[in-house]
N, C-alpha and C positions, 0 to 999 in steps of 0.2 A: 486385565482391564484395558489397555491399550488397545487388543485384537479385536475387542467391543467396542471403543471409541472409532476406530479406522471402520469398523462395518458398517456402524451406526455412518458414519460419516459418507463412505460410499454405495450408502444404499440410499441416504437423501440425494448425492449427489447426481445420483440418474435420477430422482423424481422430478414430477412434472413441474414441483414449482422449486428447483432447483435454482433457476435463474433468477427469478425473484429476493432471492437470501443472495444469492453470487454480486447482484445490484448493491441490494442495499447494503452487507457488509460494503465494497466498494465504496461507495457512498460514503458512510461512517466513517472508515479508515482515512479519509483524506481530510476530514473534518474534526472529528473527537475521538472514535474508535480505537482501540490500542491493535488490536489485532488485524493482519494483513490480509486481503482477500484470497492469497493464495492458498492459504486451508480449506477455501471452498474449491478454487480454479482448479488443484491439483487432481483431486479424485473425483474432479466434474469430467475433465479431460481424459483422464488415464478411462473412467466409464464409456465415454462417447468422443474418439478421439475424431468423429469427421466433423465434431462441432466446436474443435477448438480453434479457429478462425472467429466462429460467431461470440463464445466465451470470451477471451481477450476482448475483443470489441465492446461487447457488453463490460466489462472492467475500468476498460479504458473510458467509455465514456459516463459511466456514474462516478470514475474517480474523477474526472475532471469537473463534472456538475459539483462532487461533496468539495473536492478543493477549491471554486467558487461560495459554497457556505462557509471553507475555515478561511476564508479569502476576508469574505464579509463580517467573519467573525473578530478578523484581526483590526477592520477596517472602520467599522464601528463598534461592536462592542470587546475591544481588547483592555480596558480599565476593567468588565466586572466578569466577563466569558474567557475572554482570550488571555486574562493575565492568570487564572484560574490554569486553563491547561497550561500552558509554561511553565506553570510552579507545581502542579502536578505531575510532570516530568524531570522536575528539579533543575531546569535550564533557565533561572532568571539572569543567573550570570553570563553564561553566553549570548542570552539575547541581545542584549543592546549591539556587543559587537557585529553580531550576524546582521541585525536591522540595516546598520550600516552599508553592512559591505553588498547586501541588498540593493539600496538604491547602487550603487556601482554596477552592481553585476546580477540581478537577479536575474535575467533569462538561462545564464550559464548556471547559476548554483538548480534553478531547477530542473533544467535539464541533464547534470550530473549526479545531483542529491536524489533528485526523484524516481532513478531508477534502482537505488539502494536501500536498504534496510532502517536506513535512517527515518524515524517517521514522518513521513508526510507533511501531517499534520501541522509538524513543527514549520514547514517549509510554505505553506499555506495559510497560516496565521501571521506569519515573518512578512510574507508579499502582501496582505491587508494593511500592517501597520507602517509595511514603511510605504505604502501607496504605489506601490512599482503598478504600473499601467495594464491597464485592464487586459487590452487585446495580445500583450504580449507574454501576463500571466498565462492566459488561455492559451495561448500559441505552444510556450514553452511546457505545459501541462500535458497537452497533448502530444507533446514528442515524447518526454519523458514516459508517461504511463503508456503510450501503445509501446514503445521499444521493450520496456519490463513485461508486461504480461502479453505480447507476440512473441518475447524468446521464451519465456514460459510453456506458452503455446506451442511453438515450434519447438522446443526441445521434448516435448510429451508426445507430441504426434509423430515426431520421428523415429521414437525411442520408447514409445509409452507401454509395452509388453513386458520390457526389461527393465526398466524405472518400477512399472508395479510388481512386477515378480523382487526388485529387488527391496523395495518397501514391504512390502506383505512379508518377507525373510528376516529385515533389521531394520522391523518397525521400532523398537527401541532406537537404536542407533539415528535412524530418523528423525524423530521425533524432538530427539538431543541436540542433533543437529541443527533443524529449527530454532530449538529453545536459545544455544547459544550465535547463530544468526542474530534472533530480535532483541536478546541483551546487549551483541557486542554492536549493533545499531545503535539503539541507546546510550552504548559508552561510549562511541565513535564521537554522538553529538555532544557529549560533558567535556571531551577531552579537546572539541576544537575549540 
């Protein structure tokens, strides 16, 4: 089932509207979306590695437009939208602290949170509530998501025959690996 999932996956991943789904997950993930764009980046890239320059870019700037929605999701509606995803990640108890340390420091928590597995989203509806400044959300949005999905990029394109041959071999093992990536993201953010 897996070897069907990864086909399925990289045979959309060269089609035409490829980039359209690579957006809008993008998009999503920085806002509401659980799942990280790199499900689609991976085997977009490993497909067509002279266009993983353009990929990344495209990444980078829908996650930065969808973290402008969890922005404003935090910023106006975080009593009935935004306290909803919090508590749908079970992170009401961390919030307030993080709020905090937000106005202190939010251009460094996103600039270091944002290039980890830690979601996003959380990090994005955090800088809405606690009102951290507009241009400098943006700013540090933009470091954070090109540096994550250009090493991304750049680790595929310079490696991408033996990255997929080594995925295609222990696609299990992969897949695992992922899986425990995006949980222990999520327990990284309950345990701080």
């Amino acid at each position: 089932m897996l070897k069907r999932v990864y086909d399925w996956t990289m045979e959309k991943a060269a089609s035409k509207n490829a980039t359209g789904w690579l957006a809008g997950v993008s998009f999503a993930e920085s806002s509401f979306f659980p799942l990280p764009p790199d499900l689609l980046l991976v085997p977009m890239v490993i497909a067509n590695r002279q266009a993983a320059w353009r990929l990344a870019a495209i990444c980078t700037l829908a996650s930065v437009i969808g973290g402008l929605f969890g922005y404003a999701i935090g910023y106006f509606l975080y009593e009935t939208v935004g306290r909803w995803v919090i508590d749908f990640y079970h992170l009401t108890d961390k919030f307030e602290a993080m709020r905090q340390t937000f106005l202190d420091y939010g251009a460094e928590i996103l600039i270091i949170k944002g290039m980890t597995p830690i979601p996003y989203k959380l990090l994005t509806i955090t800088a809405g509530v606690a009102q951290l400044n507009l241009w400098v959300f943006v700013g540090a949005s933009i470091i954070s998501r090109a540096m994550r999905f250009f090493l991304v990029a750049a680790l595929l394109y310079f490696f991408g025959e033996p990255v997929r041959a080594f995925i295609e071999k222990r696609l299990t093992l992969v897949t695992s690996a992922v899986a425990v990536a995006l949980i222990g993201g999520f327990l990284v953010v309950k345990l701080l």
